[in-house]
N, C-alpha and C positions, 0 to 999 in steps of 0.2 A: 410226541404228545405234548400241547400245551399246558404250562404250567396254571391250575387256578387259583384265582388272587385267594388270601388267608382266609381260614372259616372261621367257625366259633370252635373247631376241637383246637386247632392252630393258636387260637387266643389261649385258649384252657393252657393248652401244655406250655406254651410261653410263662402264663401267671403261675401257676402249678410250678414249675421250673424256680420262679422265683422267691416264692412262699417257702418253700422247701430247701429252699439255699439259706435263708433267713430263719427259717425252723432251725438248722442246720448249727449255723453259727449260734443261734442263742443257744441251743443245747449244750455247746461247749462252753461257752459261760458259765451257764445254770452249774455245769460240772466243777467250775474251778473249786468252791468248797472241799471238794472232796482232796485236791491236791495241794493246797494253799489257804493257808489262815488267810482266809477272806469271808465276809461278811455279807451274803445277800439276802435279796428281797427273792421273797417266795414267789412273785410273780413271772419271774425266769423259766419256773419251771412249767408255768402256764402257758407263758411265749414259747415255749419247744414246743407244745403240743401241732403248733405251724406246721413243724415237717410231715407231720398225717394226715391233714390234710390239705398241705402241697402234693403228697403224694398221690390221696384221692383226685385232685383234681388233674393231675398226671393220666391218672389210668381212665376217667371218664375221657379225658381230651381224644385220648389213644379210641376210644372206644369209637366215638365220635369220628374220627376221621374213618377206620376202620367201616364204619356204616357206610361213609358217604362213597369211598371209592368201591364197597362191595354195590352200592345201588348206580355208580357211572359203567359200570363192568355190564351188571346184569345191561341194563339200557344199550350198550354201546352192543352186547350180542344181539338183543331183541331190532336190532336197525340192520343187520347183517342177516336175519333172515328174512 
């Protein structure tokens, strides 16, 4: 089966991917207070909030490709009969 070129779930989960890594990282930041006389801005824990919705855009991507090869399937039986 040919491979087809990237979609918009493929873009999703790439950025998703990367939001979420970013979420990710700043959450550990945000956290250092907790471990370390350090001093932040409150906005730290705004920037976490990235990993939720990196993750949303994670599971829409998934959904999205999910759609498009159950609709290549369906079509690809509907030619076989």
């Amino acid at each position: 089966m040919p491979e087809s070129p990237a979609g918009a779930g493929d873009r999703l989960l790439r950025a998703g991917l990367i939001i979420t890594a970013a979420g990710m990282a700043l959450t550990l930041i945000a956290m250092l207070p907790l471990a370390f006389d350090v001093e932040l801005s409150s906005a730290f824990w705004w920037l976490a909030m990235l990993t939720g919705l990196g993750l949303a855009m994670i599971i829409v991507g998934l959904a999205r490709n999910a759609r498009r090869r159950s609709r290549s399937q369906t079509a690809a039986r509907a030619t076989l009969n």
